[in-house]
N, C-alpha and C positions, 0 to 999 in steps of 0.2 A: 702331680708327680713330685716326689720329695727330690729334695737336695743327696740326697747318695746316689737316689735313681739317678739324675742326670748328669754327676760328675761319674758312675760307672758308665752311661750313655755317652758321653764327651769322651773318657776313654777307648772306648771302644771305637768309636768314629775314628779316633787318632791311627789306633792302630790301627783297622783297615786302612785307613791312606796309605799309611807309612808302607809298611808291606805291599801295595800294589804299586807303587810309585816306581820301584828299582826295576820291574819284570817289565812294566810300560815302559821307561825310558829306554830299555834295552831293545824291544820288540818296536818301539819308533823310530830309534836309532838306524837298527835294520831297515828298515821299511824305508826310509831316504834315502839309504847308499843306495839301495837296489832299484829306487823310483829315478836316483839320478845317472841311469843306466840305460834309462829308457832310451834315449834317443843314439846307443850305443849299439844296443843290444835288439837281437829280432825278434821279439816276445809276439807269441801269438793274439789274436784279439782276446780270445779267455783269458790269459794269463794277465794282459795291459789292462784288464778292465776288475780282474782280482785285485791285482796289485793296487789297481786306485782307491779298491774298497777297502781292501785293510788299511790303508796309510789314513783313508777318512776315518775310517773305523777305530784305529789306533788315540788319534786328533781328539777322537771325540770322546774315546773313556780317559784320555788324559786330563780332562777339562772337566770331568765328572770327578776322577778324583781330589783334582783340586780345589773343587767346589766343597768338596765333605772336608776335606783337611782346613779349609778356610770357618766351616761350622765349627768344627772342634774346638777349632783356635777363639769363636765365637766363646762358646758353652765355658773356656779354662776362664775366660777377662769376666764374667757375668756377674759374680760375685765381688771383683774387686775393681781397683778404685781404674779410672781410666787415665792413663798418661796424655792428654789432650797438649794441642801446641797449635798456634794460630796457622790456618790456610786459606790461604787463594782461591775464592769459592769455583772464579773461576778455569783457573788451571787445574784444579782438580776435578772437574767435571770435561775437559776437555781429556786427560788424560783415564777417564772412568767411561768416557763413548768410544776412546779406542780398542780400549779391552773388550767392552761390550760385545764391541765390532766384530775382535777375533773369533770371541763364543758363537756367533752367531752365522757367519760366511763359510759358505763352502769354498771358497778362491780366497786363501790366504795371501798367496802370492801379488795379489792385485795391492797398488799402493792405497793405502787409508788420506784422504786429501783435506789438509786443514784451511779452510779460504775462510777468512773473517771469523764471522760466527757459525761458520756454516761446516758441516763437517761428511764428506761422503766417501761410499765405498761402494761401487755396484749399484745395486739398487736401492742399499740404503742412503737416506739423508738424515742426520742430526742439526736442527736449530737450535742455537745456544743465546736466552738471553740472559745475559749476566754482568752485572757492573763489573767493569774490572777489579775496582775498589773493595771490593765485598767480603769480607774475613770470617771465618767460621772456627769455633775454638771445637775443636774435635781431635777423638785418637784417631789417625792418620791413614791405619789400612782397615780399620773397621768403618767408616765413613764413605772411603774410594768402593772397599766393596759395596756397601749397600747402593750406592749411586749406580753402580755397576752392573748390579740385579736390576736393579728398576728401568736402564735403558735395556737392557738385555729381553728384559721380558717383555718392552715395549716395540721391540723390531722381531720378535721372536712370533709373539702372538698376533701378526700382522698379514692376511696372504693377498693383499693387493700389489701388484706391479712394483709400486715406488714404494718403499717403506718410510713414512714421513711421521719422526719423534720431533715434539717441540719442550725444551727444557726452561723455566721460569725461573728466575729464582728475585726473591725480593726480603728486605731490611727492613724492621719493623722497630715500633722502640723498646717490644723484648723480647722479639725472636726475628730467626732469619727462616725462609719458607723454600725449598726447593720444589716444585713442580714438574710431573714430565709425564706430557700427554700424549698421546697415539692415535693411532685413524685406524683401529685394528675391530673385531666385530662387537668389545663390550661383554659382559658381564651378565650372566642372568643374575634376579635378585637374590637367587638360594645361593650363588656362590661366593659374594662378596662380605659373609660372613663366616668362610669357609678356608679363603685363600691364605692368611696370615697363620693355618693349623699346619706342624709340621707333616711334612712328605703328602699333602697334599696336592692334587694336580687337577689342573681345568681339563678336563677334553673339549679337543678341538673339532667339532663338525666338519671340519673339510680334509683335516691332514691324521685325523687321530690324538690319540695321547700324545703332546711335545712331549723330546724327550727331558730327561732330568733329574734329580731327586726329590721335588717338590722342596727345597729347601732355601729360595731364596729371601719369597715374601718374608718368609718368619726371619731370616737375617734381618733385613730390611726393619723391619719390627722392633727385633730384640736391640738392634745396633739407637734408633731412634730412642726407645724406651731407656735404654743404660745413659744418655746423652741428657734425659730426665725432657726428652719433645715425645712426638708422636709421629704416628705416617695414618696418612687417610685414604680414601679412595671416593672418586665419584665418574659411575660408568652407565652408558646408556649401550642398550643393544642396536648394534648395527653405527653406532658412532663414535665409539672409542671410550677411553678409560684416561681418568687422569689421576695419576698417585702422587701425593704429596707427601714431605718430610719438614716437619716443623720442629728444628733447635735453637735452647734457650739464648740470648746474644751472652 
């Protein structure tokens, strides 16, 4: 793909976002006044049970478009240079499992609970091991997002009871490694060269296609490669997957 293709491709993501973002907030907007009415109001069991699906329903293409407006914004930095500034490897990975968390739960309402290293919501768990110390010289919301995708897609592609991510991350003397592994069913071998192509998607044996745009892994990718590291994978079937992110110190 040339360089016009994909800065006309980057525009055009934009604009979709942009334009679907005002009619979504508008139509989520609704959809709360009238959800917080419920316990006012006599709604039929059809109606109570509508109304819960569009407000999900709403939830959920809001979070799609924000995903493609996050690509875009992706595709505009790819060619130039990156505003990097020291962070907190682990505060930012602490704040990148809670967003995670919100993509991924149907009970938003439920509190996200942060005990030590330990981080849950329902039935998900996040283990965090991370020096506190640990500094990572990266631009700021392209890093949170790609950490973001990678917990997301690690409690996403998971259908056992407990959803249990463990996060690594370790200091080397020239790079820093993040790590984040899953208990979810693994990878066959055709598609672990498959996953980082955009709009790409695993189907899932048991639930179907997750939904999505297939557009995290290649963040994840693109954001690692601009940083001048890499992100890896090594997945066995039936035992989980573990994706790594290696930037230079």
């Amino acid at each position: 793909m040339t360089k016009k293709t994909e800065d006309f491709g980057g525009r055009i993501l934009a604009l979709v976002s942009h334009k679907l973002r005002t009619p979504l907030s508008i139509i989520n907007g609704y959809s709360e006044a009238v959800m917080a009415q419920k316990t006012e109001e006599n709604f039929s069991p059809f109606t109570d049970k509508a109304l819960d699906e569009i407000h999900k329903q709403g939830q959920h293409m809001a979070d799609l478009v924000y995903k493609l407006l996050q690509f875009s914004k992706l595709i505009e930095l790819e060619n130039k240079p990156l505003e990097k500034t020291s962070l907190n490897l682990r505060e930012t990975l602490i704040d990148a499992v809670k967003k995670a968390i919100t993509f991924v739960t149907e009970n938003r309402n439920l509190k996200t609970a942060v005990k030590g290293d330990t981080i849950t919501h329902g039935p998900f768990r996040v283990e965090i091991s991370c020096p506190a110390k640990i500094a990572v010289m990266a631009e700021q919301t392209l890093i949170s997002t790609a950490l973001t995708e990678l917990v997301e897609n690690a409690l996403k592609f998971n259908n056992k009871p407990e959803k249990v991510v463990k996060i690594t991350c370790m200091e080397n003397v020239s790079n820093i490694s993040i790590s984040v592994k899953d208990e979810g069913p693994g990878l066959r071998p055709g598609e672990i060269n498959k996953i980082f192509d955009k709009f790409y998607q695993v189907e899932d044996v048991f639930t179907g296609q997750v939904g999505g745009w297939g557009l995290g892994l290649p963040f994840v990718k693109t954001t690692a490669e601009m940083h001048g590291g890499m992100v890896s994978v090594v997945s066995d079937m039936g035992l989980g997957s573990v994706f790594s992110i290696t930037i230079p110190n």
